[in-house]
Each structure stands twice: as structure tokens, then as C-alpha cells.
N, C-alpha and C positions, 0 to 999 in steps of 0.2 A: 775085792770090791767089784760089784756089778756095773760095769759102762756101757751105753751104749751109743756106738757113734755112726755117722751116718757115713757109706759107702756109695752113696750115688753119683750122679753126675755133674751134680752143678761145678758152678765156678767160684771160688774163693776170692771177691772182691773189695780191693781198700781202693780210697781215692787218691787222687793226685795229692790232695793237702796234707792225709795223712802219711803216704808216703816220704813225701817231704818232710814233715815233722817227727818220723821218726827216723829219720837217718840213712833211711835204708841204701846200699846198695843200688848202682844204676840197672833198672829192668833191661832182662833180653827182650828182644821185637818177639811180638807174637804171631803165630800163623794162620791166623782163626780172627773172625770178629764178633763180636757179640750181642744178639738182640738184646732189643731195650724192651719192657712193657709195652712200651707205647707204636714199636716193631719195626723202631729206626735202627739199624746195623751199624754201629760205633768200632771202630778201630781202638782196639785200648794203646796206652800206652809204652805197656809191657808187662814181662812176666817178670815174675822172683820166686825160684827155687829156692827151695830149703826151711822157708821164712819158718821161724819158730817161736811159738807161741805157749806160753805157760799158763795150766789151767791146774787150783789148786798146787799139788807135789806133781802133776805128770806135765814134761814135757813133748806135744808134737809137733814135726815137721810139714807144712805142707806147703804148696803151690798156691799165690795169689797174684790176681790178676790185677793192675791198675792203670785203674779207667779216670 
């Protein structure tokens, strides 16, 4: 099967509620802040390594930031 997944830069973000709701793990501090659209710099919350996410039969791993 042909995939194509994106390798760029952005940032992987869930919110606070969803965080919460789904149980996750307490976020490490992050070292970085985040521009908003609107070009206000937000301190997120924190990071979560590893966070895995099933799409279809493939699972992967990534890095989500919650703001």
C-alpha cells in the first residue's frame, strides 16, 4: 500500500480537554513556545512522547503538544 505521510515541521497539537479526556499521561515541560495565527506566543502545557495513534491496521508513534 501506497502512504503518504507528511515529514515537515509543524507541531502535533491536542488540547487541554482532550488531553484530559483521554487519560493521557502527565506532559513534560516544553522548551519552545508556540505562535498562534493570530502571533500571540502561548506557552503550551506540555509534551507527550510516544503518543500513539491508530489509523486504519497501521499504528504510529508521535510527539503532541498540549496547549
Amino acid at each position: 500500500m501506497d502512504v503518504l505521510l507528511d515529514g515537515g515541521n509543524g507541531v502535533n497539537i491536542i488540547s487541554e480537554h482532550l488531553w484530559k479526556e483521554l487519560g493521557l499521561k502527565k506532559p513534560m515541560s516544553t522548551p519552545f513556545m508556540v505562535r498562534m495565527v493570530d502571533e500571540r506566543n502561548v506557552q503550551p502545557i506540555g509534551l507527550i512522547w510516544n503518543f500513539k495513534i491508530k489509523l486504519t491496521r497501521c499504528t504510529f508513534k508521535i510527539s503532541v503538544t498540549v496547549l
